[in-house]
N, C-alpha and C positions, 0 to 999 in steps of 0.2 A: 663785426665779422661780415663778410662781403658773400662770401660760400659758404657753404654747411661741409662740416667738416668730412660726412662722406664722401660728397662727391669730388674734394678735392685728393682724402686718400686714392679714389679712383683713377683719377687722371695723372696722378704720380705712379701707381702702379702701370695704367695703359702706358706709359712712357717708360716708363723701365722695361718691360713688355716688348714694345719695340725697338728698342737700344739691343734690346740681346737678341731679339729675332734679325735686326741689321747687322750684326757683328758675326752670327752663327752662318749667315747667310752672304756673305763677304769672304767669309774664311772658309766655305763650301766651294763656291764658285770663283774665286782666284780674288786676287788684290787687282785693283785698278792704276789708275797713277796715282801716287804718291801726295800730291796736294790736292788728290780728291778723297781718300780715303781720311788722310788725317784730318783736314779742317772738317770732314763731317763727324768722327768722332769727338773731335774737338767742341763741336756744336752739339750732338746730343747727349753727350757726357757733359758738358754746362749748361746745358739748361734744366737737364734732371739735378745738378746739384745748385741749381738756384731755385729750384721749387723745392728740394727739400731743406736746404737749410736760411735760416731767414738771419738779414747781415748781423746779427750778435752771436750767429753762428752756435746758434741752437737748433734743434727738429723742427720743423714748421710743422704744424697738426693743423692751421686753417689760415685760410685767404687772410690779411687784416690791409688795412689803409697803406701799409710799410710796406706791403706786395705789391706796389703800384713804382718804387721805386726797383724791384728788381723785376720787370717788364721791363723797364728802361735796358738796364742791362742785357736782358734776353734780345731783345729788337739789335740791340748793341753788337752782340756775341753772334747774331746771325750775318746781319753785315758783315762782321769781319771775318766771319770764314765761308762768306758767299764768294770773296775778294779772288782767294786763290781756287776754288773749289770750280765754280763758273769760268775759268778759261786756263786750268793748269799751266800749261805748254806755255801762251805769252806770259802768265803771271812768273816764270822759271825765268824768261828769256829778257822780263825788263830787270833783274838783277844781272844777270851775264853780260847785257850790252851797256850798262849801267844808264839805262833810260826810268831808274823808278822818279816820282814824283812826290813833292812834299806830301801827299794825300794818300800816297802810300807809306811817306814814311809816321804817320799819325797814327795811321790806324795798324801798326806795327807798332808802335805804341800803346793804343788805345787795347790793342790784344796783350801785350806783357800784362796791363792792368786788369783787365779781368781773367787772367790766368793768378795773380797774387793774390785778386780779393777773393777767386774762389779756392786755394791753395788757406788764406786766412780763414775761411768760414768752416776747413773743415779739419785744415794743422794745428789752423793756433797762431800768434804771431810771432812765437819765436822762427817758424820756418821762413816765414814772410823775410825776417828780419835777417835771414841767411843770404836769401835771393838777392835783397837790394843792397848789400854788403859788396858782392861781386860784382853785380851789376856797377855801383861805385864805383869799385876795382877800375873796369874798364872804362871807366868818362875819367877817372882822377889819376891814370899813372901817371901824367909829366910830375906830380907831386909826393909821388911816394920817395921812399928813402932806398938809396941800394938797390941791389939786382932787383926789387918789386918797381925800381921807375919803367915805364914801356913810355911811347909817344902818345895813347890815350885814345881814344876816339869820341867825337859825338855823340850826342843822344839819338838823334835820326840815322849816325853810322850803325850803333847799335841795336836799336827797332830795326831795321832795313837786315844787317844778320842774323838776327833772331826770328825775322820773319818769313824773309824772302829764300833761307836759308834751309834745306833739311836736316844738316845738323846742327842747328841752334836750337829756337823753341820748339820746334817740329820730332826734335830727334829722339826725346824721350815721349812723345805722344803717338810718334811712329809704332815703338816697341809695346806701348799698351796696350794702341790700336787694333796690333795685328797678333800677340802672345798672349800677353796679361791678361786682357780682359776675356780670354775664351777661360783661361784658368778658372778668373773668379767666376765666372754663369757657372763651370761645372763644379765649383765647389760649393758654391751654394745649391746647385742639383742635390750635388752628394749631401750636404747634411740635412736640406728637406727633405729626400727619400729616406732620414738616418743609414745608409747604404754603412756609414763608419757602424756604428751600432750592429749590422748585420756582420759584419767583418770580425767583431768580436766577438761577438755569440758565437761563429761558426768556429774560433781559437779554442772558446772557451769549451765549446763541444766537442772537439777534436782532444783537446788536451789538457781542459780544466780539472782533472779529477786523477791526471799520471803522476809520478815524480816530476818535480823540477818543473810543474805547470804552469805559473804562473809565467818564468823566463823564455817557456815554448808559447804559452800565448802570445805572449808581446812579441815573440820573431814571426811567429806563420801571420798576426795581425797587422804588422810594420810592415814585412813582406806584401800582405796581399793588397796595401794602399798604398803601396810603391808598383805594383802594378801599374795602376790607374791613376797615380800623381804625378807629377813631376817638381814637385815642390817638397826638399824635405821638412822643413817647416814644419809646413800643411799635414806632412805623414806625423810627423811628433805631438802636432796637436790632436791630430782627429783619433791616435790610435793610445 
């Protein structure tokens, strides 16, 4: 062990900490451009999830020797989303004038892969195994059968869309970016405050004790986390 195991629980919570003070504080004060917002999400949402889970895609609870290859990584994952992050606007306009470079088309690459390894360390490799399916897809059509043949593209045609592109890899990190993830900070607000818990005690107060109470609990309690949710899920589960 390299670290004691508090201090690196510390510095995974101070970075979580941060991640949701940057995100609360983006979503207050407007969205910027678009390849600055997302490759920074992109970046402190991977690298909180390369310090928490370690590559056999377990919990990591301390530093060990193995930590030293997912630093690798992190250095990795900052590079490449310093690429677009550090100059938006030209990084948009070497896809449009089709001026990118073999070195962007790499590390358009180098970014599909550490989007799958940390997709594996925390799905599992059947999702992995979906991704690089399609992905196939599109290097292998001259070879499929039937309406699935298409002309095919490159490996570098594909890193360069997926990268350069907003709606490629960017387009569901977009929607996390700027939706998703305010979701989950406040629902994890709500079930540390147990605020869910309040919500049914106040059913149950109101109407645990009338005819037919139980059924008006569970509406005035569904109801009053559909207030403040937008997820019904989230109301099914918490109520």
């Amino acid at each position: 062990m390299l670290v004691d195991n508090r201090l690196f629980k510390n510095i995974i919570i101070l970075w979580g900490l941060f991640a949701s003070i940057y995100h609360i504080v983006i979503a207050i004060i407007g969205y910027y451009e678009p390849f600055v917002v997302m490759p920074l999400h992109l970046g402190i949402i991977g690298i909180l999830g390369f310090l928490i889970k370690d590559w056999r895609g377990r919990d990591r609870s301390k530093i060990t020797v193995s930590f030293i290859f997912d630093v690798i990584l992190i250095f990795t994952l900052i590079v490449a989303v310093y690429i677009p992050a550090h100059e938006p606007y030209e990084f948009m306009m070497r896809y449009v004038l089709i001026t990118t470079t073999t070195s962007d088309h790499i590390w358009g690459v180098v970014t599909i892969l550490l989007v799958l390894e940390l997709t594996r360390r925390f799905l599992g490799n059947m999702m992995v195994f979906f991704a690089l399916v399609f992905l196939f897809y599109c290097y292998a059509g001259p070879y499929m059968p039937g309406a699935l043949r298409h002309k095919g593209f490159s490996i570098f045609a594909i890193s360069e869309f997926q990268y350069f592109v907003d709606s490629g890899l960017w387009s569901i990190v977009r929607v996390v970016a700027t939706y998703v993830i305010l979701f989950i900070i406040f629902g994890r607000i709500v079930d540390q405050a147990k605020l869910g818990l309040l919500v049914q005690r106040i059913g149950n107060w109101l109407f645990g004790t009338s005819p037919g109470g139980p059924a008006k609990v569970a509406v005035i309690t569904s109801s009053g986390m559909a207030t403040i949710s937008g997820s019904a899920v989230a109301n099914v589960v918490t109520t």
